[in-house]
N, C-alpha and C positions, 0 to 999 in steps of 0.2 A: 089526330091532331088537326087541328080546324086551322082553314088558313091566315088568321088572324095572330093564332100564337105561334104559326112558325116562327123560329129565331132567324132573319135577316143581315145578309151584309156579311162583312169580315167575321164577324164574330161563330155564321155556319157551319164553318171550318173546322169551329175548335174542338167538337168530339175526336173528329177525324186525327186531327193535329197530335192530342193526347193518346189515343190508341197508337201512331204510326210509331210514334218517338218517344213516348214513357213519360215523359215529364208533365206536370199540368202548365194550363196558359200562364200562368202567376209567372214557373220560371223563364218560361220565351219572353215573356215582357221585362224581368226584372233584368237579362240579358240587353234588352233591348234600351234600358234607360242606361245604362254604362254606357252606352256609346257615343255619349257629346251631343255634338251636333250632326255629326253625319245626317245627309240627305237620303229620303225614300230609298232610292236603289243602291245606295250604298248600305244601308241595312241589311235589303233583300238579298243583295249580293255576297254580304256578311256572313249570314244564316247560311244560303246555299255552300259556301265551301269553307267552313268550318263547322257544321252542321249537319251538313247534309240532305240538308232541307230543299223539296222541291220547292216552286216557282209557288206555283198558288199558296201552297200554306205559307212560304217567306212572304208572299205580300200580302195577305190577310192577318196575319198578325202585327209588320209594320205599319199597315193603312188603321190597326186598330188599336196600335200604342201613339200614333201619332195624333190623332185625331182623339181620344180620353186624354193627352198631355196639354193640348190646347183650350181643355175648360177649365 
């Protein structure tokens, strides 16, 4: 893979994310738009203790629903 098509950013993650935790990205995000308005670490902090979700993958998927919400 040439370093042009590496995939970049939060999105890196999401093999990882999928394999750890079984679900695809689609449901951590559609998780993630339930939640109002909660702020960045209120999300991440979401995920982590009801989830179980480590740190990195909780803020790569926040940093990556928030930022596709804002176009």
């Amino acid at each position: 893979m040439s370093e042009d098509s590496k995939v970049k950013g939060p999105a890196s993650y999401f093999p990882s994310i999928e394999k750890k935790y079984g679900q695809p990205i689609d449901h951590w995000l559609n998780l993630l738009a339930g939640l109002g308005d909660k702020k960045h670490m209120e999300r991440v902090a979401w995920l982590k203790s009801e989830h179980g979700m480590g740190h990195g993958h909780a803020n790569a998927l926040v940093a990556h629903h928030l930022a596709s919400s804002k176009q």
